[in-house]
VODONU-196133 format. One record per residue: x, z, y of N, C-alpha, C in turn; residue in three letters. Coordinates in steps of 0.1 Angstrom, whole numbers, padded with zeros to 4 digits, always signed. Last residue first. Example, Ala and Ser with C-alpha at 12.3 -4.5 7.8 and 13.67 -1.06 7.14 Angstrom:
% residues 2
+0128+0071-0022+0137+0071-0011+0129+0079+0000SER +0132+0078-0057+0123+0078-0045+0132+0078-0033ALA 
***
This chain:
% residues 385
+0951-0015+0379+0968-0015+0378+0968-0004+0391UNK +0925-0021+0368+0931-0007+0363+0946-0004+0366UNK +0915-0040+0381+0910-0024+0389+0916-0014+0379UNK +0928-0058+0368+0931-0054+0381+0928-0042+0388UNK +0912-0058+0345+0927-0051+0344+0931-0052+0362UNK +0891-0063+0357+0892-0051+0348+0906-0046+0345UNK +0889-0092+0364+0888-0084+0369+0890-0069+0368UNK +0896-0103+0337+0905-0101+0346+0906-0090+0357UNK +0874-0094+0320+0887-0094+0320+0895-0089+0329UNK +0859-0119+0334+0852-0104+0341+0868-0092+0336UNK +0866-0146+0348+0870-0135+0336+0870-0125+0342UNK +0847-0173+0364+0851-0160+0366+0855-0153+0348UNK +0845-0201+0368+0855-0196+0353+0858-0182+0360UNK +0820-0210+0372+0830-0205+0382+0840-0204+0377UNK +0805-0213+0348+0813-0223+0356+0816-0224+0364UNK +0806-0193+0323+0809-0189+0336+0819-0202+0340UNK +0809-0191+0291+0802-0200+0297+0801-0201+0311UNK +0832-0178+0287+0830-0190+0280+0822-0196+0290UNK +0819-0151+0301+0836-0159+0300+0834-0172+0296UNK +0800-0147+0284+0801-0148+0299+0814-0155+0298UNK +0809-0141+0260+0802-0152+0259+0805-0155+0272UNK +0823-0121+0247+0832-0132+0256+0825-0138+0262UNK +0818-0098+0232+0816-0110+0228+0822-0119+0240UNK +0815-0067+0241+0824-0076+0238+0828-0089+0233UNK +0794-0053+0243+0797-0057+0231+0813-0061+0231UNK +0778-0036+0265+0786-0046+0269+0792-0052+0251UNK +0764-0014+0266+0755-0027+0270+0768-0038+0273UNK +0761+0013+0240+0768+0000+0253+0761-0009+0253UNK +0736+0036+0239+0740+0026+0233+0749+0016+0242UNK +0723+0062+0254+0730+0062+0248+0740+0053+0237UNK +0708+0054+0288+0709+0048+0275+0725+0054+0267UNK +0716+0061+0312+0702+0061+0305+0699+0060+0291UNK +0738+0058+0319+0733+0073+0321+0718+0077+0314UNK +0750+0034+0308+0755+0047+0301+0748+0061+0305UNK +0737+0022+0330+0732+0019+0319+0736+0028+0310UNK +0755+0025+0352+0745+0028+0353+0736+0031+0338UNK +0779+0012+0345+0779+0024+0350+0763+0030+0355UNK +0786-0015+0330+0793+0003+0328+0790+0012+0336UNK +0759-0031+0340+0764-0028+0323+0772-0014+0321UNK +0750-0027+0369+0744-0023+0355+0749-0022+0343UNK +0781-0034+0376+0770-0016+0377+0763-0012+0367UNK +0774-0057+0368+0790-0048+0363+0785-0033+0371UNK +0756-0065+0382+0758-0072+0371+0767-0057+0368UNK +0760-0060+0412+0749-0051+0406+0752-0053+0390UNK +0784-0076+0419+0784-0065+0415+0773-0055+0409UNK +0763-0102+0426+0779-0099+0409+0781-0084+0413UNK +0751-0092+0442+0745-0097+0434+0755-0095+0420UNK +0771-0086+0463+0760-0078+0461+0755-0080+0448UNK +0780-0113+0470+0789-0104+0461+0780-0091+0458UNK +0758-0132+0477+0765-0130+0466+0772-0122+0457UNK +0727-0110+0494+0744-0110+0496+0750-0114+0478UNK +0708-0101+0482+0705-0114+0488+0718-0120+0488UNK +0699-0075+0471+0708-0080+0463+0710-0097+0468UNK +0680-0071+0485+0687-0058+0489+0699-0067+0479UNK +0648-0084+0503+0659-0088+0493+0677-0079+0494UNK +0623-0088+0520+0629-0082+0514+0638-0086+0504UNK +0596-0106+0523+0611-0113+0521+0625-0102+0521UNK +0576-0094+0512+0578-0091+0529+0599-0095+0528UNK +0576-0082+0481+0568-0082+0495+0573-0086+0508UNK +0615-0092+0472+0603-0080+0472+0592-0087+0484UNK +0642-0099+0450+0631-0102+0465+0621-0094+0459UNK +0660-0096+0431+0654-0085+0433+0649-0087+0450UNK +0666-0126+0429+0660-0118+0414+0658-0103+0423UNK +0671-0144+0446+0660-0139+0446+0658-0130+0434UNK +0696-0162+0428+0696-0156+0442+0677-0152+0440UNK +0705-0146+0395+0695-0155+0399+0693-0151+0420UNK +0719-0128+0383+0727-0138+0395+0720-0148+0401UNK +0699-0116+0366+0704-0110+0387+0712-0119+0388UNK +0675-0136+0351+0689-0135+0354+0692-0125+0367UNK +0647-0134+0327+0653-0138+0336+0669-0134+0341UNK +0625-0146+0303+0637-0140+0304+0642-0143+0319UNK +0591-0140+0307+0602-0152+0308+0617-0143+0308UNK +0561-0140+0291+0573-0131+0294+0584-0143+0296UNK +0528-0147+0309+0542-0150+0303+0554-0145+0303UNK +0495-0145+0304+0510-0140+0309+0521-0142+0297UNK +0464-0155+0312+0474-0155+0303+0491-0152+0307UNK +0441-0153+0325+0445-0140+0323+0455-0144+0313UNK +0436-0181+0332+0431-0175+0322+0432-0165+0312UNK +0466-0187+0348+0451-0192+0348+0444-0191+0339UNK +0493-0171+0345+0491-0178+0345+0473-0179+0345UNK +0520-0146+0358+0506-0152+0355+0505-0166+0357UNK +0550-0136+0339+0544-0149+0348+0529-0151+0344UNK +0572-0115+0344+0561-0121+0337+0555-0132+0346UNK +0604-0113+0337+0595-0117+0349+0584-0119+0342UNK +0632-0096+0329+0622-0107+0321+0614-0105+0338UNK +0667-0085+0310+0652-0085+0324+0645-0100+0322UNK +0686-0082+0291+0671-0085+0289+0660-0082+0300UNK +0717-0082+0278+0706-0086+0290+0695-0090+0283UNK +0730-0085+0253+0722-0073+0256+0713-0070+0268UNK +0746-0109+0250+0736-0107+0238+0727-0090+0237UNK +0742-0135+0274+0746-0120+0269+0732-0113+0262UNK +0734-0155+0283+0735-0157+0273+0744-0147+0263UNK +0719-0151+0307+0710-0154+0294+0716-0156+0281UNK +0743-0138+0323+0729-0133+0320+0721-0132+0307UNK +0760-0161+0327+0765-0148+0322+0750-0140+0318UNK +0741-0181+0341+0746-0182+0326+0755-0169+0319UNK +0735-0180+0369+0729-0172+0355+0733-0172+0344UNK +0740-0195+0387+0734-0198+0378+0729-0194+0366UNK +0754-0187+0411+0741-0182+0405+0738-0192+0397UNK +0784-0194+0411+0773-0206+0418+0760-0202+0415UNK +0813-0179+0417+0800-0177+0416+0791-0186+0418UNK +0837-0177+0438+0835-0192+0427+0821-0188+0422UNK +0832-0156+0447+0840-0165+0457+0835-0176+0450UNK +0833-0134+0432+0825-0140+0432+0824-0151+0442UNK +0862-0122+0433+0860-0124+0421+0844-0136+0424UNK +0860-0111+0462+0871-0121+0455+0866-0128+0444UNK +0840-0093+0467+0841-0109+0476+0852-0117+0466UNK +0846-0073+0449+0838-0079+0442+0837-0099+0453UNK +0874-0067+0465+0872-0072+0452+0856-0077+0442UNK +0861-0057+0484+0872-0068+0484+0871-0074+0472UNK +0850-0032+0479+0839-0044+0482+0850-0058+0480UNK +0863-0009+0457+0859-0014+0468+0852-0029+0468UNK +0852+0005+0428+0857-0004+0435+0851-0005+0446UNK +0845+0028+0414+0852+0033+0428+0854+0020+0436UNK +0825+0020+0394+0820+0027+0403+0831+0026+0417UNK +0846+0001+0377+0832-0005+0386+0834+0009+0400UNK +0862+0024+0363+0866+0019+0377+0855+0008+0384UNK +0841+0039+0353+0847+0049+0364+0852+0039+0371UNK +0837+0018+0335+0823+0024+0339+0829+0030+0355UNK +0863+0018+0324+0859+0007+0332+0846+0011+0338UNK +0863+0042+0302+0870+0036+0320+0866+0027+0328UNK +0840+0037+0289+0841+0045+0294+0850+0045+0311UNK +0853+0011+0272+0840+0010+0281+0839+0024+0287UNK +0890+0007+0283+0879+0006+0271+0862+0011+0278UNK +0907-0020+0297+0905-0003+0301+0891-0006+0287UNK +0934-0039+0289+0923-0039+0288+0917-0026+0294UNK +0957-0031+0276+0955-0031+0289+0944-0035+0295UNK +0952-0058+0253+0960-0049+0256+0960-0044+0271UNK +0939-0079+0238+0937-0072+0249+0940-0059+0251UNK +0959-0086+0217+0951-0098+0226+0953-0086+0240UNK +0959-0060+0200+0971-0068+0207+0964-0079+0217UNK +0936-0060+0189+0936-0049+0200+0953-0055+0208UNK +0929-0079+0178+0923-0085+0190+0930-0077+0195UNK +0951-0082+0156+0952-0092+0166+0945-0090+0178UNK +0937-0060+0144+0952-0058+0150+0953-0071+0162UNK +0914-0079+0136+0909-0063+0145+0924-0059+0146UNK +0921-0090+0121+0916-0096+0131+0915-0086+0136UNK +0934-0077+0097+0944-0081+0105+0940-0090+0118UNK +0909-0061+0088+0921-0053+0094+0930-0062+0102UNK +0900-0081+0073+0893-0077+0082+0904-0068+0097UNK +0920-0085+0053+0914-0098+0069+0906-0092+0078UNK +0919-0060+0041+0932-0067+0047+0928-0075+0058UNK +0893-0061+0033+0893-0054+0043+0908-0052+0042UNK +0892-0080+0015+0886-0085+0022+0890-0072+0039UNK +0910-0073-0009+0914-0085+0005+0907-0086+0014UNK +0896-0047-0013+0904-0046-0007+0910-0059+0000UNK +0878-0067-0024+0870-0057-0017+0882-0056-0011UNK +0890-0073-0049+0889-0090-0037+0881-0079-0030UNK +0900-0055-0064+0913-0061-0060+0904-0069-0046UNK +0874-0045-0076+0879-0037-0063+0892-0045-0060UNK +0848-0068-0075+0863-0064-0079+0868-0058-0076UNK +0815-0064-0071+0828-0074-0064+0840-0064-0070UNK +0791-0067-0100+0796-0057-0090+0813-0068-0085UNK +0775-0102-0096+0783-0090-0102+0789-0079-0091UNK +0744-0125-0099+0753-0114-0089+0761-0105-0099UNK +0735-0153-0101+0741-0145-0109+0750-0136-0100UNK +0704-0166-0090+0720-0167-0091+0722-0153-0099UNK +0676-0166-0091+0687-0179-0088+0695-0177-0088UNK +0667-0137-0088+0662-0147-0092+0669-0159-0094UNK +0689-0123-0068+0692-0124-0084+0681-0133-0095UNK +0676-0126-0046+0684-0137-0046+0691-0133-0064UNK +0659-0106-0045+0652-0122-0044+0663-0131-0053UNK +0673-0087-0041+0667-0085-0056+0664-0103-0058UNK +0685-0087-0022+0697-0091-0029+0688-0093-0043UNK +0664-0077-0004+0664-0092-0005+0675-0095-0021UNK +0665-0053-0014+0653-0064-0021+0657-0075-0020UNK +0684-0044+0001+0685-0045-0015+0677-0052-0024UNK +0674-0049+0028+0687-0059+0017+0687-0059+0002UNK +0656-0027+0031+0655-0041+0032+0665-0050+0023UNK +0675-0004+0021+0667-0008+0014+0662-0023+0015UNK +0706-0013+0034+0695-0005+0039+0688-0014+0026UNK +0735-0023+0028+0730-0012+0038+0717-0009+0041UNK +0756-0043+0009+0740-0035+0007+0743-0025+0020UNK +0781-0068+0012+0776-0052+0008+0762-0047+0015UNK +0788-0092-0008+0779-0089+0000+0775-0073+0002UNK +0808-0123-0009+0809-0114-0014+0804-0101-0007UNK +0812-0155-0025+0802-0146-0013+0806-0133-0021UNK +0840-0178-0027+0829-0167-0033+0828-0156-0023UNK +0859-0195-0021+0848-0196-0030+0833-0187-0034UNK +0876-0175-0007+0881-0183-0022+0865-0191-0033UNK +0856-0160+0008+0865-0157+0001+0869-0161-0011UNK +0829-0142+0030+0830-0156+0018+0850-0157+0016UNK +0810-0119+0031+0825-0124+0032+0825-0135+0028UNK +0785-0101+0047+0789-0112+0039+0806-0113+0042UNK +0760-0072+0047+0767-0078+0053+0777-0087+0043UNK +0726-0064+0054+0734-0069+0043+0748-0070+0052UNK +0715-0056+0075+0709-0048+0062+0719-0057+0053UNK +0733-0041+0102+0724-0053+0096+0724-0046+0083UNK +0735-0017+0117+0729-0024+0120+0719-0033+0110UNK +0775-0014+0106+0759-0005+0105+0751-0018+0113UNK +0796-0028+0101+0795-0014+0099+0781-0009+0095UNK +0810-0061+0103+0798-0050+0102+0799-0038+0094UNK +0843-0063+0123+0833-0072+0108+0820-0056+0105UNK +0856-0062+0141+0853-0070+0144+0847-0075+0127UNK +0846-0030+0155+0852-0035+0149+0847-0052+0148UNK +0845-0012+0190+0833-0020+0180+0845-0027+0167UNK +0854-0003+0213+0851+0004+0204+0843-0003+0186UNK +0862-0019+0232+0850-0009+0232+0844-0002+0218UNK +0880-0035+0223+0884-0027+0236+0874-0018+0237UNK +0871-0050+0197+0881-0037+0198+0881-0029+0210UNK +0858-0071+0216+0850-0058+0214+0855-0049+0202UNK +0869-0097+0228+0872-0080+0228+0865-0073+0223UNK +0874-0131+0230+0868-0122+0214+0872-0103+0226UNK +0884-0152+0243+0878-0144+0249+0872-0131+0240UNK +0896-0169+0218+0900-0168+0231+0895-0155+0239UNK +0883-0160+0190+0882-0170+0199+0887-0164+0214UNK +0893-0155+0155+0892-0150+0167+0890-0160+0176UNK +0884-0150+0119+0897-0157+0134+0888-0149+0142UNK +0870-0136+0105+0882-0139+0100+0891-0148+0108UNK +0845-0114+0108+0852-0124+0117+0865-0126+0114UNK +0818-0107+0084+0831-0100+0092+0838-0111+0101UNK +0778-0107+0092+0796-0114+0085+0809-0110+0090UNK +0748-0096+0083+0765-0097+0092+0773-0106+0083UNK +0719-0104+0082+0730-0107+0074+0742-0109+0085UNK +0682-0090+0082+0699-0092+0089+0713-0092+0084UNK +0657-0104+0083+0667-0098+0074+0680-0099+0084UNK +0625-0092+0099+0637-0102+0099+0647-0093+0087UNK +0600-0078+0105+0605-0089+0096+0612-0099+0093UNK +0613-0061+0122+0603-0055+0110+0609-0069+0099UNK +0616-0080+0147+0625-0071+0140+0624-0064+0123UNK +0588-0086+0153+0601-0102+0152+0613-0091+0147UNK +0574-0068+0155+0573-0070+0145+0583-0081+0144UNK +0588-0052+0183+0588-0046+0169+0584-0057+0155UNK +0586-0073+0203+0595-0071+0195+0598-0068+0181UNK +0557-0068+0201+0564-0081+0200+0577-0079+0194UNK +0554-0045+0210+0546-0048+0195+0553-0065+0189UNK +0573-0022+0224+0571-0038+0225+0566-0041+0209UNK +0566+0010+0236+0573+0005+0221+0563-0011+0221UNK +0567+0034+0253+0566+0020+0255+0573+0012+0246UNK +0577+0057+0238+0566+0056+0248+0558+0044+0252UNK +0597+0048+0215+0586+0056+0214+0570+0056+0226UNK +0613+0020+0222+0613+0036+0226+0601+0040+0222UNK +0623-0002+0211+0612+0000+0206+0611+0017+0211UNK +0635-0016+0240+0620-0026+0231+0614-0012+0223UNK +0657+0002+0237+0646-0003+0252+0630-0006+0245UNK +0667+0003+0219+0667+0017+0224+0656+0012+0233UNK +0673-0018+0208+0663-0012+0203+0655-0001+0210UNK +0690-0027+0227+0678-0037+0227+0666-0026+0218UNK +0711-0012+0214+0703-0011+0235+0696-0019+0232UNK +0710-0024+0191+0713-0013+0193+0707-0005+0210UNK +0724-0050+0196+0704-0046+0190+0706-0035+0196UNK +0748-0051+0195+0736-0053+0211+0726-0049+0208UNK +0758-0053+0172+0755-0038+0181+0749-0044+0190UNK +0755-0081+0165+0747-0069+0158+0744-0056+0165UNK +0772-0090+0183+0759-0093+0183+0750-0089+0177UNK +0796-0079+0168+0797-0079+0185+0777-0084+0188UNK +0793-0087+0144+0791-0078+0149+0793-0074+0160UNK +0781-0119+0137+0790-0114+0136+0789-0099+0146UNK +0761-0129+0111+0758-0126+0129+0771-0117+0127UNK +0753-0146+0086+0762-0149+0096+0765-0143+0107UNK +0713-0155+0092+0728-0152+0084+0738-0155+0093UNK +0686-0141+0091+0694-0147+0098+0709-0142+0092UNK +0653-0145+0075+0662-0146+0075+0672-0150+0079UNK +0620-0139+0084+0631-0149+0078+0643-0137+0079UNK +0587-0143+0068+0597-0136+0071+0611-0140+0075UNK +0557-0155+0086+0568-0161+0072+0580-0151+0081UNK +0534-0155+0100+0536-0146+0091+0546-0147+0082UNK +0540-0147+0136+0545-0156+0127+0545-0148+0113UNK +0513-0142+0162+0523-0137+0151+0529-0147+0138UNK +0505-0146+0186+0515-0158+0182+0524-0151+0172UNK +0476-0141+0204+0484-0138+0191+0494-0150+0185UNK +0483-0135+0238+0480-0148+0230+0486-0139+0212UNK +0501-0124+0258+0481-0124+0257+0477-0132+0248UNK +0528-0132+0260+0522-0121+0254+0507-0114+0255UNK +0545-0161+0251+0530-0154+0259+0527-0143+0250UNK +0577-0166+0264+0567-0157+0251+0558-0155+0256UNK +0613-0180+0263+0597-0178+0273+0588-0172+0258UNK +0633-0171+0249+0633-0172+0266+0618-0172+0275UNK +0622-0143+0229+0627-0158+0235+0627-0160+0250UNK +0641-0118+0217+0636-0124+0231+0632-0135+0236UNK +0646-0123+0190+0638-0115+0189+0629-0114+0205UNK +0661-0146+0194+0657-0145+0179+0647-0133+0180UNK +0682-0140+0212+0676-0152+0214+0662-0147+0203UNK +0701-0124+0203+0687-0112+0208+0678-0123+0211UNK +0721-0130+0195+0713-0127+0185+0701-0125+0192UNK +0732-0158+0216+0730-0144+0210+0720-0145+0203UNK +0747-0194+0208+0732-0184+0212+0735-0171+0211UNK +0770-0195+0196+0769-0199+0212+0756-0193+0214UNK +0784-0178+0168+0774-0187+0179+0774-0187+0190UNK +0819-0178+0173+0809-0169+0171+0798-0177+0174UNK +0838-0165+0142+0830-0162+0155+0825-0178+0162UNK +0832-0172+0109+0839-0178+0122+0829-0173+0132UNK +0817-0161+0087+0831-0152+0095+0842-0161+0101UNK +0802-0192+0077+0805-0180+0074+0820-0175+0083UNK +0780-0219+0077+0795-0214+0081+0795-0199+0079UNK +0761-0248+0059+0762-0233+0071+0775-0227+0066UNK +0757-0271+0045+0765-0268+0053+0772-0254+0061UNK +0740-0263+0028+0753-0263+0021+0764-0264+0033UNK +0709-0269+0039+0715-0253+0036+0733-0255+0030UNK +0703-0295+0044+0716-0288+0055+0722-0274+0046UNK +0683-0301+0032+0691-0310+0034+0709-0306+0042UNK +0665-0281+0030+0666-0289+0019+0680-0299+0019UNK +0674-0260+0061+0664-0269+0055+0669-0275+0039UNK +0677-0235+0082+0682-0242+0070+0672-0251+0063UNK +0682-0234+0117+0673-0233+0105+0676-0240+0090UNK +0714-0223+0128+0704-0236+0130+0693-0229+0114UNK +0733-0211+0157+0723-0208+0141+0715-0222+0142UNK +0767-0227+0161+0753-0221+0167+0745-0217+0153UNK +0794-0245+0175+0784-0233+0164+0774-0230+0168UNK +0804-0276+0186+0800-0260+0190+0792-0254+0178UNK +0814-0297+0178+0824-0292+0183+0817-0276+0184UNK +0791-0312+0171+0796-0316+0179+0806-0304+0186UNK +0784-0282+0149+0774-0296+0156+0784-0297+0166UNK +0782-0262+0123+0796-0269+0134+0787-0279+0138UNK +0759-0234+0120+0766-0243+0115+0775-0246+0129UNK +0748-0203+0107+0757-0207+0121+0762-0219+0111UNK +0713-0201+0097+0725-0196+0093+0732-0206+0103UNK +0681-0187+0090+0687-0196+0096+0706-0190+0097UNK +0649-0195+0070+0669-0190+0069+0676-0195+0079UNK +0618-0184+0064+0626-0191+0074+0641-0184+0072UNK +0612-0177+0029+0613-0174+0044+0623-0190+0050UNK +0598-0192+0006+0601-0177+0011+0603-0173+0027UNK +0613-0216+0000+0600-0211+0000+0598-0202+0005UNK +0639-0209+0004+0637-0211+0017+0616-0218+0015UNK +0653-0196-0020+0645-0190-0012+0638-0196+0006UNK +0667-0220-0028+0655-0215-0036+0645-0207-0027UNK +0688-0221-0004+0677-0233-0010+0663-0231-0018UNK +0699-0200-0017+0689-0198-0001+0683-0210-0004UNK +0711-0205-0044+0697-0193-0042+0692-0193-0027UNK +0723-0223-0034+0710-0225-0045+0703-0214-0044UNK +0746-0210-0025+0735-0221-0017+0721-0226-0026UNK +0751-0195-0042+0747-0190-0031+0739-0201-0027UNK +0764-0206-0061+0752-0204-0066+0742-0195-0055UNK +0786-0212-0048+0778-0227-0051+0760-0222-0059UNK +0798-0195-0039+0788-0200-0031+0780-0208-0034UNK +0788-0167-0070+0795-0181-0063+0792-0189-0052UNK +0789-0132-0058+0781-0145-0066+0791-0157-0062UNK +0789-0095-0058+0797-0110-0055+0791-0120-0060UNK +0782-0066-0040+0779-0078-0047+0787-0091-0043UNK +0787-0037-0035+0790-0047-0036+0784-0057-0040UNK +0767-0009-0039+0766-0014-0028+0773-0028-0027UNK +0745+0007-0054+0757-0001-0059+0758-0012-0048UNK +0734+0037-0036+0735+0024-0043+0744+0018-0044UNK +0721+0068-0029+0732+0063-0036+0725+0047-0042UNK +0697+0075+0000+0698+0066-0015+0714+0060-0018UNK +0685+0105+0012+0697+0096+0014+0698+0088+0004UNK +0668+0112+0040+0666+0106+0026+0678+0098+0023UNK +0668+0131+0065+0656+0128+0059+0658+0118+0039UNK +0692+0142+0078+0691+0131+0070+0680+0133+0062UNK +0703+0138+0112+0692+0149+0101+0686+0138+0095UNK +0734+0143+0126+0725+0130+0115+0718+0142+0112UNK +0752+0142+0152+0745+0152+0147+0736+0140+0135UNK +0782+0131+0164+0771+0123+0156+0766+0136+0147UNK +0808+0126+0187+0801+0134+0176+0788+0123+0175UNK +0837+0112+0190+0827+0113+0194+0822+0116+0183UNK +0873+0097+0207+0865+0109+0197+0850+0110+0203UNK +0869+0067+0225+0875+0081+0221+0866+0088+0210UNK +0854+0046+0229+0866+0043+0228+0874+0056+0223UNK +0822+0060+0233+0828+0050+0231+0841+0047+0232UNK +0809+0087+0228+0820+0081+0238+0826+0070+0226UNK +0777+0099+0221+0786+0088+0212+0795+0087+0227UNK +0758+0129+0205+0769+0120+0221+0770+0108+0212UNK +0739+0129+0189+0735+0138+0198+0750+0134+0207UNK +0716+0105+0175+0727+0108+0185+0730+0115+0192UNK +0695+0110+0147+0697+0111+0161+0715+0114+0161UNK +0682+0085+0120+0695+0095+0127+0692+0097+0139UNK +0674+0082+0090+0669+0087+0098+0684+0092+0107UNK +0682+0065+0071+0673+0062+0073+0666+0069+0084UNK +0712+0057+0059+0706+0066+0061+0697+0059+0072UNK +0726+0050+0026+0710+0040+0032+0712+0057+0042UNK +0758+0049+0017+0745+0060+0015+0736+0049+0028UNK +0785+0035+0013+0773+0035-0002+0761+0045+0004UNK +0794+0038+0034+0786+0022+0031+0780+0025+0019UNK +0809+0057+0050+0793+0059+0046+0786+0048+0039UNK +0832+0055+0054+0828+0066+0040+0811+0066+0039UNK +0831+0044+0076+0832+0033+0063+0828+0042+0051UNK +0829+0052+0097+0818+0051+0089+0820+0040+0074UNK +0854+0054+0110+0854+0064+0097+0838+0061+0086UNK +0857+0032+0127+0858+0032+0117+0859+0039+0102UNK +0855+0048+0147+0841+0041+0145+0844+0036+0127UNK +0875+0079+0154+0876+0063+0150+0859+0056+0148UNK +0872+0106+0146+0881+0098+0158+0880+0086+0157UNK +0841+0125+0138+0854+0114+0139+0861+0109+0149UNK +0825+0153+0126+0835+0146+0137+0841+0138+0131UNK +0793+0161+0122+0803+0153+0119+0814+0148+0133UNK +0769+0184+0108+0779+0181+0120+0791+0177+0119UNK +0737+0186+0097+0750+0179+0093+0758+0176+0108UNK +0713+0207+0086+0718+0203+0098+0737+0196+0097UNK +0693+0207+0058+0706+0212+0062+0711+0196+0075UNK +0672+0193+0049+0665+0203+0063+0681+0206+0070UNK +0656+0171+0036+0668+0175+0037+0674+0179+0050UNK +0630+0159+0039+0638+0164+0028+0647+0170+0027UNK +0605+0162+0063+0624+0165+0060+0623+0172+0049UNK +0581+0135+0069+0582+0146+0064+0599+0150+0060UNK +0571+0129+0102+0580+0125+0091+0584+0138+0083UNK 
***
């Protein structure tokens, strides 16, 4: 890759929130030389190309839904609707696109569903050539890519699968204007409406979308969508309401969870716990995995042969009893509480040595869906009293 722009840039901030001075520049090339999550943390950027753009946009929803209606020639759109009390992404069709939901946390699927499916033959061409489109992803499920990327697309061993279900997707954030019971990812550092990651990000507000630009991808798409609607630069009066609501869900969560320990601590208190406490907490544990498949940065998989050299990537779970049997009925994680604590190893304290990206977000989902009603939470403010 050829460097435009050879001067070595050394940035300090105290906040994740200072990247907001960056929403008008596309950067297109960065290394991480630390990131501490919850405290002060550097960021070395060698900025190969930087593009000044007109980064707001506002339209009517009414001319929103016409323009994804129009574009759903075009690509697959899939956007978070309300079905029987639960959210989720659903595909937008001729018939539905007016229903989809905007900055209500959170789907019940993660984002990484969309790029991991649960099952994938990977001996078979199953390239899909229609591009789509996923709207709505609130940012606790945008930064998971982030360790999903670091894994899927590392240089050495770079997933052709993944890479191209990523390549051609659009990625539409939305900021989070409530909160849901189990919501943290203030505790780690993460705000609760999009910074970086997605190529667009959405407000909706009195009527009206209102969309800021992050990467060249978006800007095209924003080009699609000036075919069928009428975009204007957003007002500076309704840009500042939007980052008042933004600001006052991100006060409520860090009040919610207070005492909480942020992802760095908690890494130190996993490691010192004693055993009592993982027997306690997994007491109600039934292995069923649902903290696993439906965390939006787990991604262990099993391949599975099948009869005509065909193999299958299957997502799999460690609360799964046998997920680390071996030859000769070996099994080092056999023991329940063995098993829940490898979980909370691997996320704060293992995972941070390898990988530069959290593997915990903050999404709640485990919580929600854990029909033990273990609160990993809870457990965290106990190993912090």
């Amino acid at each position: 890759m050829q460097i435009i722009l050879l001067k070595k840039i050394l940035f300090h901030f105290t906040h994740l929130q200072c990247f907001n001075a960056f929403n008008k520049y596309v950067i297109q090339h960065v290394y991480r030389n630390r990131l501490d999550i919850g405290m002060n943390f550097h960021l070395t950027l060698y900025v190969n190309k930087i593009t000044v753009m007109e980064s707001f946009y506002s339209v009517f929803t009414s001319e929103w839904n016409h323009a994804m209606e129009k574009l759903l020639q075009s690509y697959d759109i899939y956007a978070p609707m309300c079905t029987d009390e639960t959210i989720d992404y659903e595909l937008l069709d001729h018939k539905n696109f007016s229903e989809a939901i905007y900055n209500i946390p959170k789907p019940t699927t993660p984002l990484k569903t969309f790029f991991l499916p649960v099952k994938e033959n990977v001996t078979k061409n199953n390239r899909n050539e229609i591009r789509r489109v996923i709207t709505g992803i609130p940012n606790c499920d945008l930064q998971a890519l982030n360790i999903l990327d670091e894994i899927y697309l590392n240089n050495d061993f770079k997933d052709s699968f993944y890479a191209e279900k990523r390549e051609k997707t659009i990625l539409i954030g939305a900021s989070c204007f409530s909160i849901q019971e189990h919501c943290h990812c203030t505790s780690y550092g993460i705000n609760p409406y999009p910074e970086s990651v997605c190529d667009i990000s959405l407000a909706e507000v009195d009527n009206k979308i209102h969309l800021e630009v992050f990467t060249n991808k978006g800007e095209d798409f924003i080009q699609s969508i000036k075919q069928y609607a009428t975009l204007s630069k957003s007002p500076k009066i309704e840009i500042e309401d939007i980052k008042l609501k933004q600001q006052k869900i991100k006060n409520q969560l860090t009040d919610n969870n207070s005492g909480l320990p942020d992802y760095k601590k908690t890494g130190e208190l996993v490691e010192q716990a004693k055993n009592d406490i993982w027997e306690k907490y997994s007491s109600t544990c039934v292995s069923c995995g649902a903290c696993a498949t439906i965390c939006p940065t787990c991604s262990c998989f099993l391949l599975v042969d099948n009869p005509g050299f065909e193999k299958i990537r299957q997502l799999d779970a460690c609360q799964y009893p046998g997920f680390e049997r071996v030859a000769g009925d070996e099994d080092p994680l056999h023991a329940l509480a063995k098993r829940f604590k490898n979980r909370y190893f691997c996320k704060y304290y293992w995972k941070p040595f390898k990988f530069e990206s959290i593997a915990c977000t903050g999404c709640g989902r485990c919580i929600d869906a854990c029909i033990g009603k273990i609160n990993k939470n809870e457990l965290f403010r106990e190993l912090a009293q």
